[in-house]
N, C-alpha and C positions, 0 to 999 in steps of 0.2 A: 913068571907064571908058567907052568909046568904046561904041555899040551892034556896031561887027564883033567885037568881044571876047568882049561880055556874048553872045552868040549860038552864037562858038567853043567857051565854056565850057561851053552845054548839054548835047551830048552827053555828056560827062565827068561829071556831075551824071546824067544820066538812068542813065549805064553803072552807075553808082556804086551808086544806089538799087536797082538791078534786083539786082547782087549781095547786096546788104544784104538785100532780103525771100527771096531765095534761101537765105540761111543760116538764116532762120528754124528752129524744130525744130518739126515736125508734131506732132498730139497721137496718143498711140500707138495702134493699133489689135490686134484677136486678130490670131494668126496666121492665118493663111487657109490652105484645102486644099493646095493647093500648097507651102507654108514647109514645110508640116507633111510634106508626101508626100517630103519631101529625105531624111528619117530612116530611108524604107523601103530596106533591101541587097536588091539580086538579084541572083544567082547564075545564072549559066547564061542560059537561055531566059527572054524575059519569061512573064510569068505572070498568064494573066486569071483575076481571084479573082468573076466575076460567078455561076460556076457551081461554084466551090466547094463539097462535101460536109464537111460534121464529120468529123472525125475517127472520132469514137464510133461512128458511124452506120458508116463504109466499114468499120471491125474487124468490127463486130458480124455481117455478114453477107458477106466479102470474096467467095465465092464466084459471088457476083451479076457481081462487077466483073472476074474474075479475066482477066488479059491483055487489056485495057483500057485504053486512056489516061483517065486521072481526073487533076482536080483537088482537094487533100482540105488541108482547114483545122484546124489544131492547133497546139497551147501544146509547144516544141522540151522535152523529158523530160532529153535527154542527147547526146552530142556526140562523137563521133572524140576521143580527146584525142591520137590520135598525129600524125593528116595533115588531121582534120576532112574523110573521106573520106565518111563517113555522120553522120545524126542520127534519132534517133527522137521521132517523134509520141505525146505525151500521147494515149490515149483513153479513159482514165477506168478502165482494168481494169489486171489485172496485166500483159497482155500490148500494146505500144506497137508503132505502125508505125514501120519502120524503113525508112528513105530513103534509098538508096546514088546516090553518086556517079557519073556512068558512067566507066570506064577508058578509058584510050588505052593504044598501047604505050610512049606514054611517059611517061604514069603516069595522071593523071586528066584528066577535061575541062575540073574546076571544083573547090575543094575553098571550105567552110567554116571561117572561123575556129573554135578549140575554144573558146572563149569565149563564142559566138552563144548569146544566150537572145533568147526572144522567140515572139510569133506570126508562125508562117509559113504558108505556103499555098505548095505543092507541085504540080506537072505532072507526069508521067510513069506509065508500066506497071506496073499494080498485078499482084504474086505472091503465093500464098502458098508457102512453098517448106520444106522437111524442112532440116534443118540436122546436120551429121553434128558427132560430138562435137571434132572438131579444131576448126570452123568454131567452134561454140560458142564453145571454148578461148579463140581468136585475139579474138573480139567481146571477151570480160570483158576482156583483158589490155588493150584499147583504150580501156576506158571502162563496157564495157556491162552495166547490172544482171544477173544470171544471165540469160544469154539461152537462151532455147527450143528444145526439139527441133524446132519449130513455130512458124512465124512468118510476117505481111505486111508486104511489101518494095513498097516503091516505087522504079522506077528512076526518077531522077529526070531531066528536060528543062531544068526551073531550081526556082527555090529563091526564094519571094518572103517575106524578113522584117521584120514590123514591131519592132524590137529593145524591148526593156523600158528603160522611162524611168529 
């Protein structure tokens, strides 16, 4: 073999091997923050959970808060099961925050799968509002444990959930 040959051949041989440790397979690592943050759904507005409230803590005393933009962190109780228009906040009593969708006139801004379980962290205007016995009616037939003459409502801006594994 001639040296112009044996010299044309190296590049091909270099290409060769560069591919070959390219296919190597790396040793695995955890996931990292990021892989992990793929899992989280939002809905609506993002949602910064730095100044997030418990849940427990914002029921316990809603009057504090009342027409107010709050951030408020809780385990999803229950769900819209007709349009996934509302969900309510676990907070440890009988009585759970409930998180409504805002409306449009043509129909909502944002809805929730009825399926959604998980931790979320919620934005919007906290109420506490009287519930007239129709209102009532319409929540159970939707999904909702007896709901209250009495109750805290958040409207909600967005909807940030960590789903359950």
């Amino acid at each position: 073999m001639s040296t112009l040959s044996r010299l044309c051949s190296l590049p091909v041989l270099f290409c060769f091997a560069v591919l070959a440790g390219a296919c190597q397979s790396e040793p695995s690592s955890p996931p990292d923050a990021a892989a992990q943050a793929q899992d989280v759904q939002t809905y609506g507005a993002s949602v910064d959970t730095a100044a997030a409230r418990a849940a427990a803590e914002v029921a316990a005393k809603p009057s504090r808060l009342a027409d107010t933009t709050v951030t408020v962190q809780g385990r999803i109780s229950t769900v819209c099961q007709k349009k996934g228009c509302w969900l309510a906040l676990d907070t440890g009593t009988a009585m759970p925050i409930r998180v409504l969708v805002p409306r449009t006139d043509d129909g909502y801004e944002f809805t929730v799968p009825t399926t959604l379980a998980g931790e979320a962290t919620v934005t919007g205007t906290l109420r506490t509002v009287e519930l007239d016995s129709a209102t009532q009616n319409h929540l159970a037939e939707d999904g909702a444990a007896s709901a209250r003459a009495r109750e805290v409502q958040i409207a909600a801006t967005g909807i940030r959930v960590v789903p359950d594994a």
